[in-house]
N, C-alpha and C positions, 0 to 999 in steps of 0.2 A: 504494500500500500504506500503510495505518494501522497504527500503531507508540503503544505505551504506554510515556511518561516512567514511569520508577521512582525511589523515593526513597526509599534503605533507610538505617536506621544500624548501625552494628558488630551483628553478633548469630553467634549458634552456629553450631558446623559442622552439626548437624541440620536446621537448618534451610534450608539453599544449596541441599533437594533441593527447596524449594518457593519459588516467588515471592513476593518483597515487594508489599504493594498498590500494585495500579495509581490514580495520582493526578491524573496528567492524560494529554490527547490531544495528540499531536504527527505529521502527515505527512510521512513519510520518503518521496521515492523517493529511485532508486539507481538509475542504468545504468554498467555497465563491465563488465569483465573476474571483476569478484567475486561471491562468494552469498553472503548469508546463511547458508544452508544446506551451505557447502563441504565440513564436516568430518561432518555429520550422520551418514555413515553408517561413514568411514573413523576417526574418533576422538567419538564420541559423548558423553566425558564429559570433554571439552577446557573446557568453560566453567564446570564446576565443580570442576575441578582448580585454575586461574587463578583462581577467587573465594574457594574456601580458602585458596591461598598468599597470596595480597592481603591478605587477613582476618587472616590470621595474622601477616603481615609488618607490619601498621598497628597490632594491638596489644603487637607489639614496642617502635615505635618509629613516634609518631602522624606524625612528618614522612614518610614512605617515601612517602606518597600523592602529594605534592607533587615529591619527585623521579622518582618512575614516571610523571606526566603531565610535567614537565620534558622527561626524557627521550624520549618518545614523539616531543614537539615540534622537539627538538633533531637526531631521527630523521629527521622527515618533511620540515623546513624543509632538510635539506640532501641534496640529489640524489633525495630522496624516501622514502619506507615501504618503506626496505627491509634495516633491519637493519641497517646500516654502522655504526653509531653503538655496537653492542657488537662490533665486534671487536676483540682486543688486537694490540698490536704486537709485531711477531716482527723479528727481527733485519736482512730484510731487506725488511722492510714497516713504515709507517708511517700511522697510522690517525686515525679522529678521536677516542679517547678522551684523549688528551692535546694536543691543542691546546689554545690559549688558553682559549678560551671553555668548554670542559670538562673542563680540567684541575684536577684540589683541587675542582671542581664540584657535576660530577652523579655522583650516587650512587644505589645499588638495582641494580647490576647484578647481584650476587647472589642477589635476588629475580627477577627473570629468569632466572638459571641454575639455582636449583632448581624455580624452574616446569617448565624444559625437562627438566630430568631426570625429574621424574614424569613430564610427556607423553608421552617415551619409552618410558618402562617400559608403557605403555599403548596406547601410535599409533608404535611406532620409526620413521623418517625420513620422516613424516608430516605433522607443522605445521612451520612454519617460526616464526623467533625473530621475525621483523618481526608476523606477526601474534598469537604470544604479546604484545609488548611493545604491540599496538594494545591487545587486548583488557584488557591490565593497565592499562592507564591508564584505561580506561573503568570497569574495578572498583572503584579508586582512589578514583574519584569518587562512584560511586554510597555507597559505603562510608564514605565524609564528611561523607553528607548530600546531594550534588548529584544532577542528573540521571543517568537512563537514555538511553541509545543502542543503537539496534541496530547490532553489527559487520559489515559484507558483509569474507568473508574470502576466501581463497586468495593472498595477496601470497607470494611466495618472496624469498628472502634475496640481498642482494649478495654479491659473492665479493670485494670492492675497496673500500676507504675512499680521502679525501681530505682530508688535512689544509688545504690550501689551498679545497679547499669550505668546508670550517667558517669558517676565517677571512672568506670574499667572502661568505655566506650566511646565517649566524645573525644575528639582529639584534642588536645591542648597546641597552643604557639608558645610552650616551652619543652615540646618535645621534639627529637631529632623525626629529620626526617621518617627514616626507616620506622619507626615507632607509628609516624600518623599513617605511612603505607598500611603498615598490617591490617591496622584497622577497620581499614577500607578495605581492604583483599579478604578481611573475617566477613563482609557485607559482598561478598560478591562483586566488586567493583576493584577497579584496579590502578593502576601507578598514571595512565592518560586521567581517567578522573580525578586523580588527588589535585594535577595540576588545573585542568579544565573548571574542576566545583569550588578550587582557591581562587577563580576568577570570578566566584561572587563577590571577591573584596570588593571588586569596583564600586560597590553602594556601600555606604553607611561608614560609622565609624566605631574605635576601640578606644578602651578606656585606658587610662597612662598606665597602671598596674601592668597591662597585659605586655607591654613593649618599654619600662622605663629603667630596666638592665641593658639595654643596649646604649641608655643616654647615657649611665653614670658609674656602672660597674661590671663592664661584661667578662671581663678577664679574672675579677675577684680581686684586682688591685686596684679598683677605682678609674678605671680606664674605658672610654667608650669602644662598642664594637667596629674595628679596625673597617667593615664593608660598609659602614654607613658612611651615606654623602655627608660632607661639609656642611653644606647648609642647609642641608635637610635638618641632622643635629643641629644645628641651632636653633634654626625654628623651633623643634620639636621639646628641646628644654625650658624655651620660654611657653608652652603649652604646658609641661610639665615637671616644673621647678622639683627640686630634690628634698621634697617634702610629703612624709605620708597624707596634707590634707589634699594633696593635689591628684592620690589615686583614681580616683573617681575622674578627675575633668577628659574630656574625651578630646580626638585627634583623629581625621581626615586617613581613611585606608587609603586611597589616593586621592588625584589630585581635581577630578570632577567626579566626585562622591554623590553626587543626585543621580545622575546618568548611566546606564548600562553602556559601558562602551571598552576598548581593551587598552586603555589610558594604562591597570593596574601591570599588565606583564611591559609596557614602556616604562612605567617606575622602578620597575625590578630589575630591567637591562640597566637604568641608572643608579642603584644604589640608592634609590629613594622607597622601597617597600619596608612596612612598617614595620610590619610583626617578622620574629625571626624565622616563625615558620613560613611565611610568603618567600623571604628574600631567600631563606634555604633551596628555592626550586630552582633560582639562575646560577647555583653555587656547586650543582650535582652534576655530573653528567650524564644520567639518567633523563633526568628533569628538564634541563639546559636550553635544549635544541628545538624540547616545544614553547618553552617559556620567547624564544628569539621569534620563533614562527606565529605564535599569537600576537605580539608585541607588532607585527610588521601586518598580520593579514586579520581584520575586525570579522569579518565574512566567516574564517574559518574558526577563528574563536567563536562567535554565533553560534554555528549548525553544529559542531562540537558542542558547547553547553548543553545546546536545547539536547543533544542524544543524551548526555549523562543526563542531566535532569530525568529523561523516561526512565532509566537507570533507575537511580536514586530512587523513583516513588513507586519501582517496584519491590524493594529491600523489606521483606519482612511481611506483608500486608498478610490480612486477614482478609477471608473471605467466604461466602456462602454461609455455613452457620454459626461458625467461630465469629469470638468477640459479636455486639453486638450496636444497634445504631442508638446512640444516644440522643435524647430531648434535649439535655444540656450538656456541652462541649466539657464543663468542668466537674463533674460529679457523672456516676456512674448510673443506672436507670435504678 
C-alpha cells in the first residue's frame, strides 16, 4: 500500500475537513493486529476531532507538540502503546506519571483528556487513550511543519502501570550510547531508529539538569565537554548558571524549536547538540554517516521519521480482548 507524506502548517478549523497537499511519496506496509481503517465506521470523525484539539492546543502554547510526541514515546518505549503512561496514581496504585524520568517532565496530558472527552461524546467506550495519544503525536507533527503518517489503529489501553518499567526502560541522555541502542533493539527497533526518533529533538526543549555537566564539569575536574561549540557554551551557561536553582530553567534542543525540520542533525554536525546523548550520534561511527545525511537531505529525514514513527506505535500494543478501552484516559474502568 502507497501512502502520501503531508506537510501542513497551523491553519483553520475549516479547513481539517479537507486535506493538506500531498508532497511526497512514501510506502507504508503494515501487518498486525491493527487497521487503518479500525474506527471508520464505529467513530468516523475521531481524526478530526484529535487534529482540532492538536491545533488548538499548539496555538495555545507552540511547545505542546513537543511534549505530545515526548509522551507518545515515553508510552511506547515502556511495556508498549498502551496507555500506561497517563494513568494517575491512586492510593493504592503506583504509576509511571511520577517516576523519575517523568516527573516535573512530561506535560499535555490535559490535551489528551479533553481529546477523550469529545470522543466520547461522539464514539462512548469506543477509542481507546493509547490510540488517541498515537494519533496526537502524529498531528503534532504534521502541524509543525513535519511529516504525514498513516495511523493503523485498534491498540486498547492497559489496566497496570510500572514505575520500575520507566526507571529499567526509558532511555536517559546520560547514558552511552550503546546503552540507549539496547533498549530500543529490546522494542524491536533498531540503531536507524535510535538516530531517526533522536530527531524529535527538533521541537521542544530540556531542562538544564539534563545537559549542565557538559557546561561545568564533564571530565570530573570542572572542565566543560571538550565537543561542545564555543559559543554554544556560552550561551548555554548564561541559561544555566552553576546553581542548583537554575535546574529547572529550560534550553532550546535546537535552534528552530517550534518547527519540525532537520535544523537538529545540522547542530550536531556543528557541535551545537544539546544533550550528550544527541551529540553522541555524530561522535560514533555507527551513527555518523546518517546523522551527515539527515543534516544535508530534510526529505529523507521526513519519510524516514514518518517509517519509524509506524514502528514505534506498533511496540507492544494490545489488542482484541487484552487490556481494555477506557472512559477516562487517567484511571482504569
Amino acid at each position: 500500500m502507497t501512502h502520501k507524506i503531508i506537510s501542513c502548517f497551523t491553519i483553520p478549523l475549516c479547513l481539517f475537513l479537507f486535506l493538506c497537499p500531498f508532497v511526497h511519496m512514501y510506502p507504508f506496509s503494515y501487518t498486525s493486529q491493527l487497521d487503518y481503517n479500525f474506527y471508520d465506521r464505529a467513530c468516523p470523525r475521531l481524526s478530526m476531532i484529535v487534529r482540532y484539539n492538536i491545533w488548538a492546543a499548539l496555538k495555545n502554547d507552540t511547545r505542546m507538540a513537543a511534549s505530545l510526541l515526548r509522551m507518545h514515546f515515553h508510552d511506547c518505549i515502556v511495556n508498549g502503546c498502551d496507555g500506561s503512561v497517563l494513568l494517575d496514581d491512586t492510593d493504592d496504585f503506583k504509576g509511571e506519571k511520577n517516576a523519575p524520568a517523568n516527573h516535573n517532565s512530561l506535560r499535555g496530558f490535559e490535551v489528551i483528556d479533553s481529546i477523550k472527552a469529545d470522543v466520547e461524546k461522539f464514539c462512548p467506550s469506543t477509542v481507546s487513550c493509547a490510540d488517541i495519544l498515537t494519533l496526537a503525536a502524529r498531528e503534532a507533527v504534521v502541524l509543525s511543519g513535519g511529516p504525514f503518517w498513516p495511523v493503523p489503529l485498534g491498540r486498547r489501553d492497559a489496566t497496570t502501570a510500572s514505575v520500575k518499567a520507566v526507571n529499567e526502560q526509558i532511555p536517559s541522555p546520560f547514558e552511552p550510547l550503546a546503552n540507549i541502542t539496547a533498549k530500543f533493539t529490546s522494542k524491536g527497533l533498531d540503531i536507524k531508529d535510535v538516530v531517526v526518533l533522536s530527531g524529535g529533538h527538533t521541537l521542544g526543549f530540556a531542562q538544564c539538569f539534563t545537559f549542565k555537566r557538559r557546561l561545568f564539569n564533564f571530565d570530573g575536574l570542572g572542565n566543560p565537554d571538550p565537543t561542545l561549540d564555543s559559543s554554544a557554551l556560552s550561551s548555554l551557561r548564561r541559561i544555566c548558571p552553576k546553581k542548583d536553582e537554575a535546574n529547572s530553567n529550560v534550553a532550546p534542543l535546537d535552534s528552530t524549536n517550534v518547527k519540525f525540520d532537520n535544523t537538529y542533525y545540522t547542530n550536531l554536525v556543528q557541535n551545537t547538540g544539546l544533550l550528550e546523548s544527541d551529540q553522541a550520534l555524530v561522535n560514533d561511527p555507527n551513527t555518523a554517516a546518517m546523522v551527515n545525511s539527515y543534516s544535508g537531505n530534510p526529505f529523507l529525514f521526513n519519510n524516514d521519521f514518518a517509517a519509524s514513527m509506524v514502528k514505534l506505535g506498533n511496540v507492544g500494543v494490545l489488542t482484541g480482548e487484552n487490556g481494555q478501552i477506557r472512559k477516562k484516559c487517567g484511571s482504569v474502568n
